[in-house]
C-alpha positions in Angstrom: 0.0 0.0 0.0 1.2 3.8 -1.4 1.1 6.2 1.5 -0.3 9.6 0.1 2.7 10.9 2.3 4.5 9.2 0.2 3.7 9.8 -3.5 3.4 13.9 -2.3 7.1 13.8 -2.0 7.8 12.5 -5.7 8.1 14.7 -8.6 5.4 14.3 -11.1 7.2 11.9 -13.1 7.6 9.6 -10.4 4.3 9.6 -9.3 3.4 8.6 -13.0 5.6 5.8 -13.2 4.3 4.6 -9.8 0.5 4.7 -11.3 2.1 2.5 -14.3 3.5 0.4 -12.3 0.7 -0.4 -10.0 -1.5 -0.7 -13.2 0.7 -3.2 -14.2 0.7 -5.2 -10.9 -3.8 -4.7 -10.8 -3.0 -6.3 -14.1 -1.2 -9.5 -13.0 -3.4 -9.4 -10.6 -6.5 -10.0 -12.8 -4.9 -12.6 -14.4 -4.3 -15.0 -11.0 -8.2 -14.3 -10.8 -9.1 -15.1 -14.1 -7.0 -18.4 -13.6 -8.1 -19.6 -10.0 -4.3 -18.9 -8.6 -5.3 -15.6 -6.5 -5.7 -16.4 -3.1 -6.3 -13.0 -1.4 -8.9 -11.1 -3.6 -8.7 -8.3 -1.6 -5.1 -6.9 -2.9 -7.9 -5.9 -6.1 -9.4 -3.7 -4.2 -6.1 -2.0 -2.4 -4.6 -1.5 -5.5 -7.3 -0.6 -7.4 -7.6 2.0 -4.3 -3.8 3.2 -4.4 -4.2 3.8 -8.4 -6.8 5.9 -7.1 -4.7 7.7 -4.8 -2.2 8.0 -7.0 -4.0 9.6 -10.0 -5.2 12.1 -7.9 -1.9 13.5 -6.3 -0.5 12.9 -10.1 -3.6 15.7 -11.0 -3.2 17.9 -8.0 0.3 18.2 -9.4 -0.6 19.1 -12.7 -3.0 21.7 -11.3 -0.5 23.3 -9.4 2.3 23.4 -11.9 -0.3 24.8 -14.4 -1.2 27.8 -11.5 2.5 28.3 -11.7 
């Protein structure tokens, strides 16, 4: 789990490439699902959750450089 604490401190390019990354890891993550091997479903919901997070900060960023 991505702390907001966290992903405030990263520059905007970081916090994009942690969004890809955790899209990439939701995406594996589907895939256990789809094939019977995912034993925790609830790690969906987290990281659906912390791309959440993420895209936000990434667009509170954006807003703010654009202000600048």
């Amino acid at each position: 789990m991505t702390k907001a604490k966290d992903l405030r401190t990263k520059d905007a390019a970081g916090v994009e490439a942690e969004v890809k990354s955790l899209q990439k890891a939701h995406f594996g993550l589907r895939m256990q699902k789809a094939t019977q091997q995912l034993n925790n479903t609830a790690t969906l919901r987290s990281t659906r959750r912390d791309i959440a997070r993420a895209k936000t900060i990434l667009a509170q960023k954006r807003a703010e450089s654009a202000k600048s």
